[in-house]
N, C-alpha and C positions, 0 to 999 in steps of 0.2 A: 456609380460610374456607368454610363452609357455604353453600350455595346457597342456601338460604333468607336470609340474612344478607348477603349479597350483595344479593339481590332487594329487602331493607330499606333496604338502603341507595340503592341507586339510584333508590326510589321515591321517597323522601324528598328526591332532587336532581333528576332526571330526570320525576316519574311526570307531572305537567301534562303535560308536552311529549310523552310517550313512549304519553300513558294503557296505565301499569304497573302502574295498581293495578286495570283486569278483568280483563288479560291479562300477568302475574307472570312468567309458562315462558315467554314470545316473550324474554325478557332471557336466561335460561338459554341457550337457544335457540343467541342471538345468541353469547354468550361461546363456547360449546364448538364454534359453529362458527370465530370469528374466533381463539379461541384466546387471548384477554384473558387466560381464566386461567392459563396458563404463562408461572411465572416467569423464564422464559430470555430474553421479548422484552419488548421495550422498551427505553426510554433506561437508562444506570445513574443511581443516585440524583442526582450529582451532576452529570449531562447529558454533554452528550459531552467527552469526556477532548481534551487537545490532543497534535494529535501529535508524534510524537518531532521531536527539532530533528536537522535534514539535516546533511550532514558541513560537516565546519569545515577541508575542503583550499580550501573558495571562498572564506572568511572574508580575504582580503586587500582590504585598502580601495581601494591605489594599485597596478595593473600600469603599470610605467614598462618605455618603449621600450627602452631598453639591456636589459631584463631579457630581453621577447619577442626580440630579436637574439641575445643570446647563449644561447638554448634554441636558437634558430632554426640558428647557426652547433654546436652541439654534435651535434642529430640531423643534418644534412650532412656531418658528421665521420663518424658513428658508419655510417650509411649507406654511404659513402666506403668506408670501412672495410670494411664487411660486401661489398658489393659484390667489392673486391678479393679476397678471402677467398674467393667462388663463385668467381671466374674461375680464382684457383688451385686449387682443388677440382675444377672441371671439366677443368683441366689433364692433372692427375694421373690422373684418370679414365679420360680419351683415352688419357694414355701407357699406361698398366696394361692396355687393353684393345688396343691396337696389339702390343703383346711377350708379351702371354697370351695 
């Protein structure tokens, strides 16, 4: 759009309040500082988009207690486990380094 056609326009909604119509270039001015005229800013047409929907690992209605006990008792296991795992790894380790 034309500058001038711009300027038309805003005086015809704006110029009472603005008095646009002695001083036309203060609206020019104003746009190519504030940069009204680039199309990149602003809302889009149809305002702000909603955002994406969050994961759906939380989407459970009811956590029941047996549920939390038996994660509870499986990472203790698994823990357990790994645990025994280092201490024989560090075992081994000791021996290898005592005969080497």
């Amino acid at each position: 759009m034309a500058d001038e056609d711009v300027v038309k326009r805003v005086i015809a909604k704006f110029g009472p309040t603005l008095d646009l119509q002695n001083r036309p270039q203060d609206l020019i001015d104003i746009l190519r500082t504030v940069r009204l005229d680039d199309p990149d800013g602003g809302l889009p047409p149809g305002g702000v988009p909603e955002p994406p929907p969050g994961p759906t690992s939380f989407d459970r209605s009811e956590v029941r207690l047996d549920d939390v006990m038996a994660e509870v008792l499986r990472l203790s296991r698994t823990v357990s486990k790994t645990a025994k795992d280092v201490k024989k790894l560090r075992t081994q380790i000791e021996a290898s380094g005592q005969t080497g």
